[in-house]
N, C-alpha and C positions, 0 to 999 in steps of 0.2 A: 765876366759871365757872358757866354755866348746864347743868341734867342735862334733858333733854326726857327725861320718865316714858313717854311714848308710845311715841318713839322705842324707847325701852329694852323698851317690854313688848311690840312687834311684835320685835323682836332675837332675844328670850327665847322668842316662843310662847305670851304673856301676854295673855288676854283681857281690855278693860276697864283700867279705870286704880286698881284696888284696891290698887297698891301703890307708894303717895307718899314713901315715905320708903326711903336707901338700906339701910338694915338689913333693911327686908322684902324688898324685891329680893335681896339676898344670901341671907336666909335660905332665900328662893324658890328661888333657885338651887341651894343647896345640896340642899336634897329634893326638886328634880327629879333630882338628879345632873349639873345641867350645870356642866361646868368654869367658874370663875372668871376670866374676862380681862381684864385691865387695857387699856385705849384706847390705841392707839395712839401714844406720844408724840414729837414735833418739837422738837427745839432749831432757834433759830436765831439767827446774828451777824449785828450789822449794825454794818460799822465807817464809821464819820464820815470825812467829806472832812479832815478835820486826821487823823484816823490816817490817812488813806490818803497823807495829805503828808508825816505823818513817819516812815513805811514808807520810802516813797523819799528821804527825807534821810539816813535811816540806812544805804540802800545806796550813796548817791554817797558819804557818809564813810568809809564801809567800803573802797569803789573808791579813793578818796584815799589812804586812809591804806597802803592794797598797795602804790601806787604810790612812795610817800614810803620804803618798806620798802624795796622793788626798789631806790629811787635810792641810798638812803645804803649798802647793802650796795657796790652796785659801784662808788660813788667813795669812798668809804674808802679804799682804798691809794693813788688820787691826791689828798687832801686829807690825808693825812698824809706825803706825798711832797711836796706845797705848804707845811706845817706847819712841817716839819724845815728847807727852803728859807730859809722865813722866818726862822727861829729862829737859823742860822747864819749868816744876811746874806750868803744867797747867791740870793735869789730877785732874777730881772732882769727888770724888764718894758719889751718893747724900747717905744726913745722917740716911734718912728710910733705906735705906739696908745696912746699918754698923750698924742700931741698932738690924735692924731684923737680922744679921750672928752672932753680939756678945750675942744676947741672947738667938740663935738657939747651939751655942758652946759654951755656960753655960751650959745648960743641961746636957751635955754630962759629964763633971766634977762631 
């Protein structure tokens, strides 16, 4: 960081450049009586295109995984209605759509 003394001694009301060093400036300031203020300071962020990608990676996962939430809540009581089916060998899958899967997955061979 660079201090322009010039700068600072027109700020101040300071004639001349007789005071190079920050302790005489302060002390100058303090026996004129003028208040002490500190410069204005700025932060600032600057995020990279990989954080701004995994910014939105983290929100479609976030969106996924609601989703995944929402779905398994409301077929739960039909996949345990399919569950218990099974388990009793009483689940029937009519024989039109096992003929029509096994000859939709022939094709494909």
């Amino acid at each position: 960081m660079s201090i322009n003394f010039s700068a600072m001694n027109k700020l101040y009301g300071v004639q001349g450049s007789s005071f190079g060093s920050g302790t005489e400036v302060a002390a100058h300031r303090t026996a004129v009586g003028t208040p002490v203020q500190a410069p204005e300071k700025k932060d600032m962020i600057a995020i990279s295109p990989q954080g701004n990608l995994q910014h939105e990676v983290n929100k479609v996962s976030k969106s996924v995984l609601r989703d995944i939430e929402r779905l398994d809540s409301s077929n739960s009581a039909r996949i345990e209605k399919l569950r218990a089916q099974i388990e009793n060998h009483t689940y029937h899958v009519p024989t039109e759509l096992l003929a029509a899967a096994i000859l939709e997955k022939g094709e494909d061979f």
